[in-house]
DSSP file (Angstrom, degrees, kcal/mol; ACC not computed):
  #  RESIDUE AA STRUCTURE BP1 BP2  ACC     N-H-->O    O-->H-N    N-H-->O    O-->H-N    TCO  KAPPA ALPHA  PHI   PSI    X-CA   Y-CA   Z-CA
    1    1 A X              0   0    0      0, 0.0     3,-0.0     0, 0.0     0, 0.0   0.000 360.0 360.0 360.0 138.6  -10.4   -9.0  -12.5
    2    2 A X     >  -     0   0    0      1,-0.1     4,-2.1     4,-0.0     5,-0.4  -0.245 360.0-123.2 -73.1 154.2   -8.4  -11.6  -11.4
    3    3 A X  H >> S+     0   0    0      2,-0.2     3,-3.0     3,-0.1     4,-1.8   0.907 116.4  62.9 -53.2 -70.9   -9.4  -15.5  -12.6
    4    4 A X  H 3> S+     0   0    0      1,-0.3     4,-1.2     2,-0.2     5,-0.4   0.781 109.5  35.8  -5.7 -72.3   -9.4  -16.0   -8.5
    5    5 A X  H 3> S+     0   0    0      2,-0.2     4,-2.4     1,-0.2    -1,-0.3   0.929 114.9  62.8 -65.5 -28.8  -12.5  -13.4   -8.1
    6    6 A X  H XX>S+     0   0    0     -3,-3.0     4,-1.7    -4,-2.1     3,-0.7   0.979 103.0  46.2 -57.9 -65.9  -13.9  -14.6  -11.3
    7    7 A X  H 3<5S+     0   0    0     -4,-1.8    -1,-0.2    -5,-0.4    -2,-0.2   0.517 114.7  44.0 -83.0   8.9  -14.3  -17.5  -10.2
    8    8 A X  H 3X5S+     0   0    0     -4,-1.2     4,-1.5    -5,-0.4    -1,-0.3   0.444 105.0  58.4 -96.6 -28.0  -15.7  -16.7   -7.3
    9    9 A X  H <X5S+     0   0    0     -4,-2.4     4,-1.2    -3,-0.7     3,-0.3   0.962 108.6  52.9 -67.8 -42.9  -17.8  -14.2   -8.6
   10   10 A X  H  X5S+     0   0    0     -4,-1.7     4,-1.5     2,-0.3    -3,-0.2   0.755 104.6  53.8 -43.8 -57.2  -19.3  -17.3  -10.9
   11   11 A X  H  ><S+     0   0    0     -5,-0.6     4,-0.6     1,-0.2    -1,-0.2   0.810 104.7  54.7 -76.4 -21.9  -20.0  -19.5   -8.0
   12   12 A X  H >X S+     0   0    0     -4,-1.5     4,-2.4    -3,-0.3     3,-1.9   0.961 106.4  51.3 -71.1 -46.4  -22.0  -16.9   -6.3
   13   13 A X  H 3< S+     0   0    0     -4,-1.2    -2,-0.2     1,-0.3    -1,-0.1   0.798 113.0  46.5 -54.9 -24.7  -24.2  -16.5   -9.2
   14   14 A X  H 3X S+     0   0    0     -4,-1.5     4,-1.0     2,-0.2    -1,-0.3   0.750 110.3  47.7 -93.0  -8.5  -24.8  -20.1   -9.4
   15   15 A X  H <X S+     0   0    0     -3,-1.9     4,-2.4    -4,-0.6    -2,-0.2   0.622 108.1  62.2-104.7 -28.9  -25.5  -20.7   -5.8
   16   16 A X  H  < S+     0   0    0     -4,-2.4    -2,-0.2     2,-0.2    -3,-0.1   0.252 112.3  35.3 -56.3   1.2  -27.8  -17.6   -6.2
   17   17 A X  H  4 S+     0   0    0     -5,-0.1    -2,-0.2     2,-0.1    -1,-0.1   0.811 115.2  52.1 -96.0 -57.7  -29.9  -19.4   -8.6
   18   18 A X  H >< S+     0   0    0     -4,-1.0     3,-0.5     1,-0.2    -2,-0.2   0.878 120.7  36.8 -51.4 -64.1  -29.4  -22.8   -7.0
   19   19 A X  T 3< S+     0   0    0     -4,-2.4     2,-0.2     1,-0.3    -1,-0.2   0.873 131.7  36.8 -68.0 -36.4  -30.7  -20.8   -3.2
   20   20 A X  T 3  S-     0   0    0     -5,-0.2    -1,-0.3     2,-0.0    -2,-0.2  -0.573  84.8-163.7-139.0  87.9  -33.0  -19.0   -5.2
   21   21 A X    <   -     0   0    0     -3,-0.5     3,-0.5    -2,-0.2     2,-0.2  -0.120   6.2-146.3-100.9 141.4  -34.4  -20.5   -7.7
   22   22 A X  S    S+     0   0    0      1,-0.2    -1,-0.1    49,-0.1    39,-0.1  -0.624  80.2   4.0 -95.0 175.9  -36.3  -18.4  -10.9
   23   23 A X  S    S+     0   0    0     -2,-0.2    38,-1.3     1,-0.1     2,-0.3   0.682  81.5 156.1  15.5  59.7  -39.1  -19.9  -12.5
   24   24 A X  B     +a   61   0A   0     -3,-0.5     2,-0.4    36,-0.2    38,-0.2  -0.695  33.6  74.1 -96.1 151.7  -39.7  -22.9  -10.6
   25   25 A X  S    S-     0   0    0     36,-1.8     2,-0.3    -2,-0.3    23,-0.3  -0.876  80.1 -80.9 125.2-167.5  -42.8  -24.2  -10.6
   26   26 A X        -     0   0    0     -2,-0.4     2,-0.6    34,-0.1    35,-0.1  -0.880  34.8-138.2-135.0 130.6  -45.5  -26.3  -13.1
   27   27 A X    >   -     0   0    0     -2,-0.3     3,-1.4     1,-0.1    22,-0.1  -0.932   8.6-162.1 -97.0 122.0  -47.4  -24.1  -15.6
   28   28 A X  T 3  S+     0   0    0     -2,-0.6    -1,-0.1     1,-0.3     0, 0.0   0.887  89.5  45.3 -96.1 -29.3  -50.7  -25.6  -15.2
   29   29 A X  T 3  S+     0   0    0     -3,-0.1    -1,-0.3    21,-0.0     2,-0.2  -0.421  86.2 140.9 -93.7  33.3  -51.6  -23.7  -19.2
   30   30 A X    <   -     0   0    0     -3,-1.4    20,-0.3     1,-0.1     3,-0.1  -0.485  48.4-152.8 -80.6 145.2  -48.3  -24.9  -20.6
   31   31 A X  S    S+     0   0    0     18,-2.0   115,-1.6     1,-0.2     2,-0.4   0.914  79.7  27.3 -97.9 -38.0  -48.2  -26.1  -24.2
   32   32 A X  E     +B   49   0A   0     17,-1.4    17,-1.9   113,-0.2     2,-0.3  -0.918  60.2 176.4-119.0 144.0  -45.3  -28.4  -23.9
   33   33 A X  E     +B   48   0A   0     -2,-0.4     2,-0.4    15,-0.2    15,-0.2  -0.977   6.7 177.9-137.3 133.9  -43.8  -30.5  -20.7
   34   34 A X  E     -B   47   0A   0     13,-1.2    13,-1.2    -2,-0.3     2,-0.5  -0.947  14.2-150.7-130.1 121.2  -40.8  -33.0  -20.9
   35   35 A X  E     +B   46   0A   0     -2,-0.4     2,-0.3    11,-0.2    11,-0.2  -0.640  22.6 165.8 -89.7 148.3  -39.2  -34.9  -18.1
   36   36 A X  E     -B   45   0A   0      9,-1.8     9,-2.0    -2,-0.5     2,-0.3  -0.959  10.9-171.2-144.3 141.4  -35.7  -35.9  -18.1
   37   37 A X  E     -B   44   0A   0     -2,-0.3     2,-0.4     7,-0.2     7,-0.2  -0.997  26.2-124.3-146.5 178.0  -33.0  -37.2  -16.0
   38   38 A X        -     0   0    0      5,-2.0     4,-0.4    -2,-0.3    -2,-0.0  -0.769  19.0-171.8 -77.9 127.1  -29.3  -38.1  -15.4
   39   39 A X  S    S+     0   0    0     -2,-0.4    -1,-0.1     2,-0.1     5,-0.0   0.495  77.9  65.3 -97.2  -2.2  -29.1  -41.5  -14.5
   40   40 A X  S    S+     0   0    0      1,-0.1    -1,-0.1     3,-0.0    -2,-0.0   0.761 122.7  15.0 -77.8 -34.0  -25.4  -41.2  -13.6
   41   41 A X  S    S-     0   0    0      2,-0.1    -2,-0.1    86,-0.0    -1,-0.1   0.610  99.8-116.0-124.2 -32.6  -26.0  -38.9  -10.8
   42   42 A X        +     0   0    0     -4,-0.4    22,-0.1     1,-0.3    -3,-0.1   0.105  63.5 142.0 119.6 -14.5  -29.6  -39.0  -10.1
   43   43 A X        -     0   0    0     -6,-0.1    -5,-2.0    20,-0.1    -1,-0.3   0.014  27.7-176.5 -69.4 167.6  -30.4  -35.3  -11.1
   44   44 A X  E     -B   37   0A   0     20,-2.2    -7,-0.2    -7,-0.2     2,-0.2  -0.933   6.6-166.9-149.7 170.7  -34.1  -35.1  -13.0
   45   45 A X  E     -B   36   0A   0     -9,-2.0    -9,-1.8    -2,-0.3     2,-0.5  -0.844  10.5-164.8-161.7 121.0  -35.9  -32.1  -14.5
   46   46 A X  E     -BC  35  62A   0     16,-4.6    16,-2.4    -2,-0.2     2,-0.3  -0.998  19.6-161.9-119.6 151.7  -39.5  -31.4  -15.7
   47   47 A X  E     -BC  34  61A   0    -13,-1.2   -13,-1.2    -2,-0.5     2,-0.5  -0.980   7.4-155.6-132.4 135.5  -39.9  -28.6  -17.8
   48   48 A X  E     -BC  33  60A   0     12,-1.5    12,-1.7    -2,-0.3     2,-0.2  -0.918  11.5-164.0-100.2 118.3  -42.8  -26.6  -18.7
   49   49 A X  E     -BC  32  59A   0    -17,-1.9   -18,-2.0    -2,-0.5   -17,-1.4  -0.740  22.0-169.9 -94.5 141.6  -43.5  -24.4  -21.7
   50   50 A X  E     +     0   0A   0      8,-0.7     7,-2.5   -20,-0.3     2,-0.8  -0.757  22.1 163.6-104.8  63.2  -45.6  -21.7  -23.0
   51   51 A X  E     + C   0  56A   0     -2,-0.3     2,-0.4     5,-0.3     5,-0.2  -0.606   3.1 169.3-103.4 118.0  -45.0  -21.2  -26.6
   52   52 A X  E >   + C   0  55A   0      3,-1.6     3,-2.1    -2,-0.8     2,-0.5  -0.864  67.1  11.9-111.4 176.8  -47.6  -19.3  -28.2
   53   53 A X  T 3  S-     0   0    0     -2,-0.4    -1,-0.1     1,-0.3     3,-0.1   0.255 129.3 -60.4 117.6 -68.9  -46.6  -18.2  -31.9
   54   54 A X  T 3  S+     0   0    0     -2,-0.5    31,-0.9     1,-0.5     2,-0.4   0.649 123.4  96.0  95.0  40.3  -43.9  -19.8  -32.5
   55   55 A X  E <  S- C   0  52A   0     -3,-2.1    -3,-1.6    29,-0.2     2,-0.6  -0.959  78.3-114.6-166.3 152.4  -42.1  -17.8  -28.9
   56   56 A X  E     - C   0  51A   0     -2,-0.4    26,-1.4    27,-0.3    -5,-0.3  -0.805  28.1-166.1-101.4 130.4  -42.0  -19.3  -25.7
   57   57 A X  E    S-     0   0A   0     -7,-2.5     2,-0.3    -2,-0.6    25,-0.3   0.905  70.3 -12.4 -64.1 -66.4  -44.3  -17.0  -23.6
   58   58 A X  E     -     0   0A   0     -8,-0.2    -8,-0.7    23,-0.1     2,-0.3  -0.952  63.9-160.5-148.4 137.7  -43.3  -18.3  -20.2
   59   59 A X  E     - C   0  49A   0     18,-0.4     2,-0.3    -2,-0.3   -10,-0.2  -0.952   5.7-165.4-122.8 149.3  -41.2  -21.5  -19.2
   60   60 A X  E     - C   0  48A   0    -12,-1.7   -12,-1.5    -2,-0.3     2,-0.4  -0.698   4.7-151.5-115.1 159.3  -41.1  -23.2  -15.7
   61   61 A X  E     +aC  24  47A   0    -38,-1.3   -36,-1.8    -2,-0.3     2,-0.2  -0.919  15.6 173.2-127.0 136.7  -38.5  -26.1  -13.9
   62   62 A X  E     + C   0  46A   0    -16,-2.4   -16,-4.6    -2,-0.4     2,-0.3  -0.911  27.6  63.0-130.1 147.5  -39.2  -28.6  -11.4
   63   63 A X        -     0   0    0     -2,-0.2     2,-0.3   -18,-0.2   -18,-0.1  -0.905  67.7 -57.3 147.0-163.3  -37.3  -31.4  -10.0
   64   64 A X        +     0   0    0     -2,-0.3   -20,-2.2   -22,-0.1     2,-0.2  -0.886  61.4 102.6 169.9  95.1  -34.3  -32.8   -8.0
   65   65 A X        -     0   0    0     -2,-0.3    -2,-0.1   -22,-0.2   -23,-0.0  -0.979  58.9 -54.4-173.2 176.8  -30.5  -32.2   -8.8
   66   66 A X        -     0   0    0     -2,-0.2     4,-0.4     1,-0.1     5,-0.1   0.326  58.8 -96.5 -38.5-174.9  -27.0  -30.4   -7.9
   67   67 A X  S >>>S+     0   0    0      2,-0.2     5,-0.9     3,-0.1     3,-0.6   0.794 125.2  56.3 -73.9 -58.6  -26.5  -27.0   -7.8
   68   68 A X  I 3>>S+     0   0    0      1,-0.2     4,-2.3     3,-0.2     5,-0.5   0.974 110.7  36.1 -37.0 -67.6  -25.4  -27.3  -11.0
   69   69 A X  I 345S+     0   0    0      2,-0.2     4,-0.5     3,-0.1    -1,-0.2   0.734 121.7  44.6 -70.5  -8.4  -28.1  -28.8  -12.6
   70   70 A X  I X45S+     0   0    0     -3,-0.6     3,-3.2    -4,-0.4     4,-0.4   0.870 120.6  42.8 -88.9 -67.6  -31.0  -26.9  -10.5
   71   71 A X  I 3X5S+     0   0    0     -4,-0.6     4,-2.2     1,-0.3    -3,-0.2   0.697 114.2  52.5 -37.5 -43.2  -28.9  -23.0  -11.0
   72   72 A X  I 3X<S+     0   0    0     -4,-2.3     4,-3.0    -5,-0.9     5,-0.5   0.967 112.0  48.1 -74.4 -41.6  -28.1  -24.1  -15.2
   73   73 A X  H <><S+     0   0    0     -3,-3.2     4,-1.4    -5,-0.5    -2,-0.2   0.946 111.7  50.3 -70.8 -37.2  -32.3  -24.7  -15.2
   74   74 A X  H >> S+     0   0    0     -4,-0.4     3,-1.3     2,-0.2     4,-1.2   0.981 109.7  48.0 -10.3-101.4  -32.7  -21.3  -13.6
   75   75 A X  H 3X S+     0   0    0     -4,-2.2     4,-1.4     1,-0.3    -2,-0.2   0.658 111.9  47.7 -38.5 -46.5  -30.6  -19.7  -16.0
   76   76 A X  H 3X S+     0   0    0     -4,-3.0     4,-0.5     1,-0.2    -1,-0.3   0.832 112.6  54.0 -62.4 -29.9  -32.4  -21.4  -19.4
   77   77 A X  H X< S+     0   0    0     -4,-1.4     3,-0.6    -3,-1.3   -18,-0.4   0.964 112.1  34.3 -86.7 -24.5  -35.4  -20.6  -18.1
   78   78 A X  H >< S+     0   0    0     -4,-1.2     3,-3.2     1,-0.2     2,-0.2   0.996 123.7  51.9 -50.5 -64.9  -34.8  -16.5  -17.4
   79   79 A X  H 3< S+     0   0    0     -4,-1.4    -1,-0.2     1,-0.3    -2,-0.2   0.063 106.7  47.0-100.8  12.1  -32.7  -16.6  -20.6
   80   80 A X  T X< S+     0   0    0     -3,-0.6     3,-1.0    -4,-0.5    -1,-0.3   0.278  85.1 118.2-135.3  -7.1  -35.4  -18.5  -23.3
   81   81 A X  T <  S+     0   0    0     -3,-3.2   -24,-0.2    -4,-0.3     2,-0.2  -0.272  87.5   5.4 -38.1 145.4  -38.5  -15.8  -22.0
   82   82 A X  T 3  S+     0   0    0    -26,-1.4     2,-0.4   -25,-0.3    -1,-0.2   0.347 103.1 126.7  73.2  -8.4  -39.5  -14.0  -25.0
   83   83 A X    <   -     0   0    0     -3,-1.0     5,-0.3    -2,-0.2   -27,-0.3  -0.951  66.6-103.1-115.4 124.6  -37.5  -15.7  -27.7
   84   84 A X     >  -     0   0    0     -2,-0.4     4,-1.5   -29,-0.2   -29,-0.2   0.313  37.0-117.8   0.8 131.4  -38.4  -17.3  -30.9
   85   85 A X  H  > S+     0   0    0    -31,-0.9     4,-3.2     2,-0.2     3,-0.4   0.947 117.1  52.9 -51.3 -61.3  -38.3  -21.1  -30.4
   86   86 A X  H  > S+     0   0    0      1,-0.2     4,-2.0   -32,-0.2     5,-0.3   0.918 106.7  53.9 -27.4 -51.8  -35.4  -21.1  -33.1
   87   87 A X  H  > S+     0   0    0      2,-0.2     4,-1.8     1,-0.2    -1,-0.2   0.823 108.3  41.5 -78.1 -30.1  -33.8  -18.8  -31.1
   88   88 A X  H  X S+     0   0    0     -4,-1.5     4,-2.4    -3,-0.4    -1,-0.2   0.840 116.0  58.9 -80.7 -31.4  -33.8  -20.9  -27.4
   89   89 A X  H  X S+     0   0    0     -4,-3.2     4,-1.3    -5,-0.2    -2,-0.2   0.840 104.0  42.6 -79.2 -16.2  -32.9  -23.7  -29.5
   90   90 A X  H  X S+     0   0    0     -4,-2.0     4,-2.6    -5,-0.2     5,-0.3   0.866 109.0  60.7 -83.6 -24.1  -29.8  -22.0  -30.9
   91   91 A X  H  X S+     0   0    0     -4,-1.8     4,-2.6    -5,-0.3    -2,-0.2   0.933 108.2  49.3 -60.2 -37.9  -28.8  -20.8  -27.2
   92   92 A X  H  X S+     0   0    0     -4,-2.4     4,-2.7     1,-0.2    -1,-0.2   0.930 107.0  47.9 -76.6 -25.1  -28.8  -24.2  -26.5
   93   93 A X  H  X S+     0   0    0     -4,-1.3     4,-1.0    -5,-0.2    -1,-0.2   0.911 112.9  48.0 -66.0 -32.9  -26.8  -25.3  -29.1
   94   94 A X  H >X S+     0   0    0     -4,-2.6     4,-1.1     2,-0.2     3,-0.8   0.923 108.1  63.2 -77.3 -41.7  -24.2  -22.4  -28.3
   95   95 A X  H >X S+     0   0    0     -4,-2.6     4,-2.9    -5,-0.3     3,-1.9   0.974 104.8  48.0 -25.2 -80.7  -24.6  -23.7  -24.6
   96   96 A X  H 3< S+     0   0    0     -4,-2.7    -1,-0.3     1,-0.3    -2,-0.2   0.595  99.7  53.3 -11.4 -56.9  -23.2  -26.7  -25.7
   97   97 A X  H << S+     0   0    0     -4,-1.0    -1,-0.3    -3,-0.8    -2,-0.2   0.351 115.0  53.4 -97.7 -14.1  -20.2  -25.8  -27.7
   98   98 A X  H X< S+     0   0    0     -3,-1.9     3,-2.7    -4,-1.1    -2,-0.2   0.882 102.5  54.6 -83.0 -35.5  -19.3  -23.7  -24.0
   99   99 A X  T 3< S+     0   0    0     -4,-2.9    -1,-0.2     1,-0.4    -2,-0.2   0.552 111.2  44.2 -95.0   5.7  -19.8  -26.7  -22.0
  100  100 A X  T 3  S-     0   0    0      2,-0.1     2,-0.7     3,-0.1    -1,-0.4   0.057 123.5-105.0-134.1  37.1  -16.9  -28.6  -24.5
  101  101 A X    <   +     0   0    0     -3,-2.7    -2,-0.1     1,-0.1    -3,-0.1  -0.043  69.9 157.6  97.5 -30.9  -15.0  -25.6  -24.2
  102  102 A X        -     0   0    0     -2,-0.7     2,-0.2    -6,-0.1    -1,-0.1   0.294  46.5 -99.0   9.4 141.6  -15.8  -24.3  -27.7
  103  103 A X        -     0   0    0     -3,-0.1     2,-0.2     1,-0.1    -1,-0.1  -0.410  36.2-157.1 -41.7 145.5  -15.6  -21.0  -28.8
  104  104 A X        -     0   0    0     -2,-0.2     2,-0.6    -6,-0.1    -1,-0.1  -0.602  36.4 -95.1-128.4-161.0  -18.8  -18.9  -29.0
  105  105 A X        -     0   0    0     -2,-0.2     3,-0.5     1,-0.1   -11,-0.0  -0.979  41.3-154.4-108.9 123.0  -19.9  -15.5  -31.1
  106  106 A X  S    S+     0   0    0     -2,-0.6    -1,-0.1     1,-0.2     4,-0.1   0.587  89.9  78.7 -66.7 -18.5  -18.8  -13.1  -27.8
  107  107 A X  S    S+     0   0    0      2,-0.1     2,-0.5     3,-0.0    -1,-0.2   0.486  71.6  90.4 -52.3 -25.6  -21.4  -10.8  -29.5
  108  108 A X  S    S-     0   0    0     -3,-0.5     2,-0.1     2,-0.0    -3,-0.0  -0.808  81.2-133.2 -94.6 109.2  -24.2  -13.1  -27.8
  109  109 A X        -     0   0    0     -2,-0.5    -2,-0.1     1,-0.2     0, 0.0  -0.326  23.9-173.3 -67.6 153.4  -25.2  -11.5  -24.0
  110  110 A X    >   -     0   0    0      1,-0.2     3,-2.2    -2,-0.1     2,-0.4   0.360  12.9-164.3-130.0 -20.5  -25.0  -14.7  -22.3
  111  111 A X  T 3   -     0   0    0      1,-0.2    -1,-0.2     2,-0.2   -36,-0.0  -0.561  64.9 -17.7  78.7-140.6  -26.3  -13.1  -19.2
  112  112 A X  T >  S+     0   0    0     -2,-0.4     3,-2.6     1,-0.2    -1,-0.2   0.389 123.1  87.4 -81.8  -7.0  -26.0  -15.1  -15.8
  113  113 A X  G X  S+     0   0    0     -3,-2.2     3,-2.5     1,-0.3     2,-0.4   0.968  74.1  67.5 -70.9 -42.7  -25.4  -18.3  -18.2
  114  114 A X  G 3  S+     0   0    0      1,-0.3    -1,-0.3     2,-0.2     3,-0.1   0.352  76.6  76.0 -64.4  13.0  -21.7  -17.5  -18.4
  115  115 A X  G <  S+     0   0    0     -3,-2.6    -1,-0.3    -2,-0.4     4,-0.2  -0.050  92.7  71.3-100.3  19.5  -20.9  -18.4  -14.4
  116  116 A X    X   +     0   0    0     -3,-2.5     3,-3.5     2,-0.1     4,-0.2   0.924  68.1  87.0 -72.8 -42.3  -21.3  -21.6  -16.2
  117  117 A X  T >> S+     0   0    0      1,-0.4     3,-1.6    -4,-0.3     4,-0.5   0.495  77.6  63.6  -7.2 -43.0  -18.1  -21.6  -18.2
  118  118 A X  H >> S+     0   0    0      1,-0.3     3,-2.8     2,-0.2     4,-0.7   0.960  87.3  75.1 -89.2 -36.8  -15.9  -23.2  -15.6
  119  119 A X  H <4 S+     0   0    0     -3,-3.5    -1,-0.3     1,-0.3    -2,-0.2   0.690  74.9  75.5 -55.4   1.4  -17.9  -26.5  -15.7
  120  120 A X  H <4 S+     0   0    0     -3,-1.6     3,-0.4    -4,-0.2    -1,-0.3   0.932  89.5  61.9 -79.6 -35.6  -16.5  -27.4  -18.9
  121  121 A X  H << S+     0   0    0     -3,-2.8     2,-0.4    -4,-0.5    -2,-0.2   0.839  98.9  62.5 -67.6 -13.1  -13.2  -28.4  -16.8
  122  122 A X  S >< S-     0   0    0     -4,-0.7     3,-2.9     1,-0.1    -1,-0.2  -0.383  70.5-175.1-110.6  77.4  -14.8  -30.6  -15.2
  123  123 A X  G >  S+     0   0    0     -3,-0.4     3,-1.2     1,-0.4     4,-0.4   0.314  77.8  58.5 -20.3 -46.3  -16.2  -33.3  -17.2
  124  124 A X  G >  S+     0   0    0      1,-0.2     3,-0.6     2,-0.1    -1,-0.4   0.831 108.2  59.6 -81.3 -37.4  -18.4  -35.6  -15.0
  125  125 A X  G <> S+     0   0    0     -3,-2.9     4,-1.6     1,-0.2    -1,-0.2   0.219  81.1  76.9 -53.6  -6.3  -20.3  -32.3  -14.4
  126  126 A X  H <> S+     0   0    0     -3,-1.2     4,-1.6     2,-0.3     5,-0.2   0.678  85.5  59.6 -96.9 -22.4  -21.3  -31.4  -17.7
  127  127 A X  H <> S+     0   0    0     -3,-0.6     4,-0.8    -4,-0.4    -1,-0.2   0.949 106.3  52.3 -65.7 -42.5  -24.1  -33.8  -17.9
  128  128 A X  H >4 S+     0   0    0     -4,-0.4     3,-0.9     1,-0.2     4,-0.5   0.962 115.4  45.0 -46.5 -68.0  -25.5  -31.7  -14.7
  129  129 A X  H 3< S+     0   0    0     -4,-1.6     4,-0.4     1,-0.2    -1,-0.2   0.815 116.9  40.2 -59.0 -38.7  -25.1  -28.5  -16.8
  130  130 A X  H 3X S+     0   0    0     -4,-1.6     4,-3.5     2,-0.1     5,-0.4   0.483  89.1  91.6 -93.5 -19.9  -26.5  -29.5  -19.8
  131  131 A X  H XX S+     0   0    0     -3,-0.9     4,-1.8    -4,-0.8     3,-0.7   0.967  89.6  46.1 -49.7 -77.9  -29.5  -31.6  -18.4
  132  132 A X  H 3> S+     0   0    0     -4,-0.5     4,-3.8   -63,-0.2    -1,-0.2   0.967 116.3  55.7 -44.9 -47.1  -32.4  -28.5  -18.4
  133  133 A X  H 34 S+     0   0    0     -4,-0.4     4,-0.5     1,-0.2    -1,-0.2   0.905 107.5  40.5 -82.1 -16.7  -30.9  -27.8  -22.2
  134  134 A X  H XX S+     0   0    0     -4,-3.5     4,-1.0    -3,-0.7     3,-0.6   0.900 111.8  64.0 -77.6 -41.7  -31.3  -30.9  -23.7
  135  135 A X  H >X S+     0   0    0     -4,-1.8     4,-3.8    -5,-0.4     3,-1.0   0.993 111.1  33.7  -0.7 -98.2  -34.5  -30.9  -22.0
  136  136 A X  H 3X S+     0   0    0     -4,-3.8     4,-1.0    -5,-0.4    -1,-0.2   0.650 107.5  62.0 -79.8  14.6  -35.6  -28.2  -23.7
  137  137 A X  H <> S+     0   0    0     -3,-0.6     4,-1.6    -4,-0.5     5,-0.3   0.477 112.6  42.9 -91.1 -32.7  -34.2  -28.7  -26.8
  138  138 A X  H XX S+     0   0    0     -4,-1.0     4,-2.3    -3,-1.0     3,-0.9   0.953 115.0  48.2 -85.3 -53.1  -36.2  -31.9  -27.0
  139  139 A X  H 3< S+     0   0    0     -4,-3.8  -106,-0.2    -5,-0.3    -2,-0.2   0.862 112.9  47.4 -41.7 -57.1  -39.5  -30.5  -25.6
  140  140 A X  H 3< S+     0   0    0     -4,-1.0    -1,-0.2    -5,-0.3    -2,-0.1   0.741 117.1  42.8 -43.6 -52.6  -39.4  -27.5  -27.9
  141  141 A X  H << S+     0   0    0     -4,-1.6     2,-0.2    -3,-0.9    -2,-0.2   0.574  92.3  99.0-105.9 -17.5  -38.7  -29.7  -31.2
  142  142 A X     <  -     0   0    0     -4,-2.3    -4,-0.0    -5,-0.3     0, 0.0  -0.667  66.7-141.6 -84.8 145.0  -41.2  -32.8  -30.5
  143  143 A X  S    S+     0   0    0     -2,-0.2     2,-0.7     1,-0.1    -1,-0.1   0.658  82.6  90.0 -63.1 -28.5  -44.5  -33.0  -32.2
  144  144 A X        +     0   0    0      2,-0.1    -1,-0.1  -112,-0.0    -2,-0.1  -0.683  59.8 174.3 -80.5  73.6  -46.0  -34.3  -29.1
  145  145 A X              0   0    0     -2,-0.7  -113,-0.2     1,-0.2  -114,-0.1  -0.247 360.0 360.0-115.6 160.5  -47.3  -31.2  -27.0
  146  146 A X              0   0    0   -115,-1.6  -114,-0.2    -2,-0.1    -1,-0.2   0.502 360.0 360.0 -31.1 360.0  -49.4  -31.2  -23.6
């Protein structure tokens, strides 16, 4: 596939998040909640968690942003169902290391998260991408629960 179609193929997936968003909503039986926002840009995010366990059960997004930032909270939230707390927190870390262009283990299904990729060329954007994963990187690892 040509980069051209790639990167079109990418921007549909993200505007398919963005138009239709998964797991938006408030978990009204959530164990953890953390707001954040960008203050550079205005985007904001609260995120709701279910971790029973030590595994996040179910998690939900609300809030205000790009496409970027709503579609990248979409995508953590599908992609952190069902996994070990450890485990959402190393996806974010690997997140990360995409969005500064980084190498990753290619062995790791990445899912719909990889029509992210291309915001690492664009810099001022990466705070938008990265917003929902710091988010839940913070929520996840503070003592302070719902």
């Amino acid at each position: 596939m040509s980069s051209n179609n790639l990167d079109n193929l990418y921007r549909r997936v993200i505007m398919d998040h963005y138009k239709n968003p998964r797991n938006r909503g408030i978990l009204e039986d959530g164990s953890h909640t953390i707001n954040m926002n960008n203050p550079t840009c205005g985007d904001r995010i609260q995120l709701t968690f279910k971790v029973e366990d030590g595994v996040v059960i179910d998690a939900r997004f609300e809030g205000e942003g790009c496409s970027i930032s709503m579609s990248s909270a979409s995508m953590m939230t599908q992609a952190i169902k069902g996994k070990k707390v450890e485990e959402a927190i190393k996806l974010s870390k690997i997140f990360s290391d995409i969005m500064q262009g980084n190498e990753y283990d290619d062995d790791i299904d990445l899912g719909d998260i990889e029509a992210l990729q291309g915001v690492a060329k664009f810099p001022a954007r990466i705070k938008c991408a990265t917003l929902a994963w710091k988010a839940m990187e913070k929520g996840l690892t503070e003592e302070e629960q719902k």
